[in-house]
N, C-alpha and C positions, 0 to 999 in steps of 0.2 A: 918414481918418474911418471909425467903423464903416459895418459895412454893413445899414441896416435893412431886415427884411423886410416885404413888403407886407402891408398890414392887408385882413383876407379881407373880401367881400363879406358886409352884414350876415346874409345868410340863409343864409350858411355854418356847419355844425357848429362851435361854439365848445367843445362839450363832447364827450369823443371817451373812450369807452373798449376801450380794446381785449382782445381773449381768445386773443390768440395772440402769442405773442414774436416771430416775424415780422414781424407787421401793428404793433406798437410799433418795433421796428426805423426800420420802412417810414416810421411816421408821425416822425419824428423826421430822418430823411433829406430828406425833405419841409420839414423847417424849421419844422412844428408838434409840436415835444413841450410846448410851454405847452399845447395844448390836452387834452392828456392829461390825463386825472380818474381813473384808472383800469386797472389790467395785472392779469394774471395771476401767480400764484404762481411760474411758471417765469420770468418777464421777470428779465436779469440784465444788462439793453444797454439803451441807453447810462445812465451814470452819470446825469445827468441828470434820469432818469424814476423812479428805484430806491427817491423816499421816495413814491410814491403809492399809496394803499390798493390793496392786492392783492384782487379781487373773484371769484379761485377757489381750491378745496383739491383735493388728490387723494387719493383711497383708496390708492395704491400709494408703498412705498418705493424714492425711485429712490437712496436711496443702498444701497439690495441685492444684492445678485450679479444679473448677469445674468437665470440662469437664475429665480432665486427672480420676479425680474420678472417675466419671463415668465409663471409659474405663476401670478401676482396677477392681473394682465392676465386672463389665460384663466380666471380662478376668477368675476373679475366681470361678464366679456361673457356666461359660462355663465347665471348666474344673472340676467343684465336690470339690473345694479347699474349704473350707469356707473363710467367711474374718473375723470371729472372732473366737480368739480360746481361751480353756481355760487352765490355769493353774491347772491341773489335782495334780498335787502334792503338790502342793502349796496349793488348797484347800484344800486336804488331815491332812495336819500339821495344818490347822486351825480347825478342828475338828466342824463343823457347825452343827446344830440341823434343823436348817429352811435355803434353800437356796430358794432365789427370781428369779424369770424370768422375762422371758414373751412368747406368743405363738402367737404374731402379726407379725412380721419380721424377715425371719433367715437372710435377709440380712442387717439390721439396726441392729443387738445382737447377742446375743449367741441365736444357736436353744435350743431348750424346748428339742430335743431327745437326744441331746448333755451331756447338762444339767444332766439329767437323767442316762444316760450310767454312767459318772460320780459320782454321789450320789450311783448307785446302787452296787459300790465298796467299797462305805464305810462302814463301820460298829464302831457302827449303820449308818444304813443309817439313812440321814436326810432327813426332810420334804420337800419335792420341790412342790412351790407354783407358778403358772403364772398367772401373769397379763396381765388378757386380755382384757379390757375397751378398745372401739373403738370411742367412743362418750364421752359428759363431766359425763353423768349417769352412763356410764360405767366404767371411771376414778374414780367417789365417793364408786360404788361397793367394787371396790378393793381395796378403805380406808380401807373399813369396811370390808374385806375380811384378810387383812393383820393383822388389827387389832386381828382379833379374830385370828387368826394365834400367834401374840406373845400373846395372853393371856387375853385383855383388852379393849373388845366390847364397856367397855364406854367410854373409849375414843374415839375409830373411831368414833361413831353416836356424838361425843362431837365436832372433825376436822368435820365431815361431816355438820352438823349445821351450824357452821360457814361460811365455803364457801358455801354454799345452801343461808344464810342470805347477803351475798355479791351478789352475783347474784341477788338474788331477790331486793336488793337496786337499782341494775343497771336497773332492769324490770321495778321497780315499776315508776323511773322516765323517763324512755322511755314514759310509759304508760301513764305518767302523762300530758307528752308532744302532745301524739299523732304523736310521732316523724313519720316520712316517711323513709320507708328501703332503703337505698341506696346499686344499685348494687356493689357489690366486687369479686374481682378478687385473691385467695391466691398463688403465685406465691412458690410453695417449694424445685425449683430445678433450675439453670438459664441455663447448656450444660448438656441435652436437658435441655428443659423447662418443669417444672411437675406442674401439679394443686394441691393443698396442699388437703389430704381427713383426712379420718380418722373424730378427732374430730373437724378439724379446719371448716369444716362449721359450726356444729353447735353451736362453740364460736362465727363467723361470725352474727349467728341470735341470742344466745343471748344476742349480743354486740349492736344489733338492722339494723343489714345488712341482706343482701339477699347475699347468696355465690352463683355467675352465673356460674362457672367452676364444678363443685361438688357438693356431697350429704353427707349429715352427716355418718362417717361409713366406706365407700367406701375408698378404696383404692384408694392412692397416684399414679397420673397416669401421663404416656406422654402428653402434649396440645400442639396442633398446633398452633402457631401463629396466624394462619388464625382465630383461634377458640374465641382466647381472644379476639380478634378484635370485631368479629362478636357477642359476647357477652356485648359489649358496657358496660364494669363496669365504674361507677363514678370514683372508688379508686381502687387502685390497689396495693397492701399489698408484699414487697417482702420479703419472710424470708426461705433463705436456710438451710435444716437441717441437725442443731447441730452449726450452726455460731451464733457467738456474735454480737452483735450491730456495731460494729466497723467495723467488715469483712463483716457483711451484707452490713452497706451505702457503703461501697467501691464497693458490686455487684450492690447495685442499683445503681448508679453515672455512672456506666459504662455501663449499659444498657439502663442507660437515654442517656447517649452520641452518644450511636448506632443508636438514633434516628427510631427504629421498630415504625411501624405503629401502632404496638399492644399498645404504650404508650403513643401516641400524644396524648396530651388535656386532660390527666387524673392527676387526685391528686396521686401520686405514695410517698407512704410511706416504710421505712426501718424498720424493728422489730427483737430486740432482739428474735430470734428465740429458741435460745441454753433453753432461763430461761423459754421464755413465751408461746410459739408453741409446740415444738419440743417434748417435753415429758408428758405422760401421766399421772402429779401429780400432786399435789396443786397450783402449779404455771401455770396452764392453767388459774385460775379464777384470778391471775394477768393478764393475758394476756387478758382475756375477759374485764377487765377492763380501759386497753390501747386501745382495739379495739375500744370502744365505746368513747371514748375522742377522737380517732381519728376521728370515724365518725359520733359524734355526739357535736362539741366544741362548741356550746351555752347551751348545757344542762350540760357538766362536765371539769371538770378542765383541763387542758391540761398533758398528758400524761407523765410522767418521762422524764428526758433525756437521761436517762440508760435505759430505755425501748424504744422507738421508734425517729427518725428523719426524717423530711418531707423531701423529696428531689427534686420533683416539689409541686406548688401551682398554681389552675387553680380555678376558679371562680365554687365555691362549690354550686349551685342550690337546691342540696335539703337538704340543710338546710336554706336557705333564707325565704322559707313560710312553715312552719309546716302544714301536712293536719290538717283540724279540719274537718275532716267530721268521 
């Protein structure tokens, strides 16, 4: 028989819209995408949610070079412009009980005060929740944060279990191994070059890496060439955010080509950034899962092809002799 899910308590959010591809993710994992009225322009997960009115636009072309990005971005935080805006009316006619944020980047979403101003014209206003997890702990919070938000605490701690017991499968046979951490480099910007922060280090160590660029947490920052160099990573991971697999190997192929100093002699891999980086929801602990295939291929199976593609192969040292000490 199927399996039905529980009918929420009546004074739970029935109407849910969210403003971040994450927090849609999230709500969907959770086992309420019916309640979804609502996504953002970047939402592309799960099929499922992908015919409901999109309630934001952006100023910026993201299918532009890099760099041109860049230059968009910085043309309208100069000027006080936002680069995401929302459909103030549109969410109006959708009548929402619970709207999703976040309160980590007004330049990667919609701001939180945005947001707000917004809700607090409607009537009723609805609940505005942001997600704020900067880390992978931080990420499971706001499972169990949203959860209790639509109504259904056991399920969060029920999704939360599950990705806490995938991790820890991936711990327990690092552990098992005594594997040796290999430096890594998260590459999450190519004009400029940014070091990837937030939670991607500490996917980096529980994938069984050392992240030499960043700190678990920390924001996403400018690096100097000179920097990555001098940090001597084994691997070096490129995944610009919000690209797919596809447009990722295309930036790393070309920056392999360029021949920087920052990439001679290293294992330089491509990753599905859009599914397994870029956003702060259950498909991090996909992504931690790829990590560790990557830099870890005699302890696990080799990594999806819709998740990552090598792009150099250099003579991997630390995985040739395991420490046992």
């Amino acid at each position: 028989m199927p399996t039905i899910p529980p009918t929420p308590a009546p004074s739970a959010p029935q109407r849910v819209v969210s403003l971040l591809p994450a927090a849609t993710e999230l709500v969907a994992a959770l086992g309420a995408a019916s309640r979804l009225v609502g996504i953002t322009h970047e939402c592309d997960a799960p099929a499922a949610v992908l015919d409901r009115p999109r309630v934001t636009t952006t100023a910026v072309d993201p299918t532009a070079d890099a760099g041109v990005v860049d230059a968009q971005v910085r043309a309208l935080v100069a000027s006080g412009a936002p680069t995401f805006t929302l459909l103030g009316d549109r969410i109006a006619a959708l009548a929402p009980d619970l709207i999703l944020t976040q309160a980590l980047c007004d330049v990667c979403a919609i701001s939180a005060d945005d947001v707000r101003a917004v809700a607090a014209r409607l009537t009723p206003a609805p609940l505005v929740l942001e997600l704020t997890g900067t880390t992978i702990d931080g990420m499971l919070d706001d499972v169990r944060r949203v959860a209790a938000a639509l109504g259904d605490r056991a399920e969060g701690d029920r999704v939360v279990s599950a990705l806490e017991a995938r991790m820890l499968a991936v711990h327990d046979r690092l552990a098992a191994a005594r594997a040796p951490r290999p430096a890594v480099a998260v590459i999450e910007w190519s004009d400029p070059l940014f070091a990837a922060g937030h939670w991607v280090p500490d996917m980096v160590r529980r994938a069984g890496g050392r992240d030499v660029l960043a700190e678990p947490g920390t924001h996403s920052d400018v690096v100097a060439p000179e920097r990555i160099e001098a940090s001597a990573p084994d691997v070096i991971l490129i995944a610009p955010c919000g690209y797919d697999l596809a447009r990722t190997a295309d930036v790393a192929r070309a920056l392999v080509d360029s021949a920087p100093a920052w990439l001679a002699g290293r294992e330089v891999w491509a990753i599905d950034a859009n599914g397994l980086v870029s956003r702060p929801g259950p498909r991090l602990i996909d992504g931690i899962e790829t990590l560790a295939a990557i830099l870890h291929p005699t302890l696990f199976p080799p990594p999806p092809a819709t998740h990552a593609v090598r792009v150099t192969a250099v003579a991997a040292g630390w995985i040739s002799a395991p420490s046992r000490s």
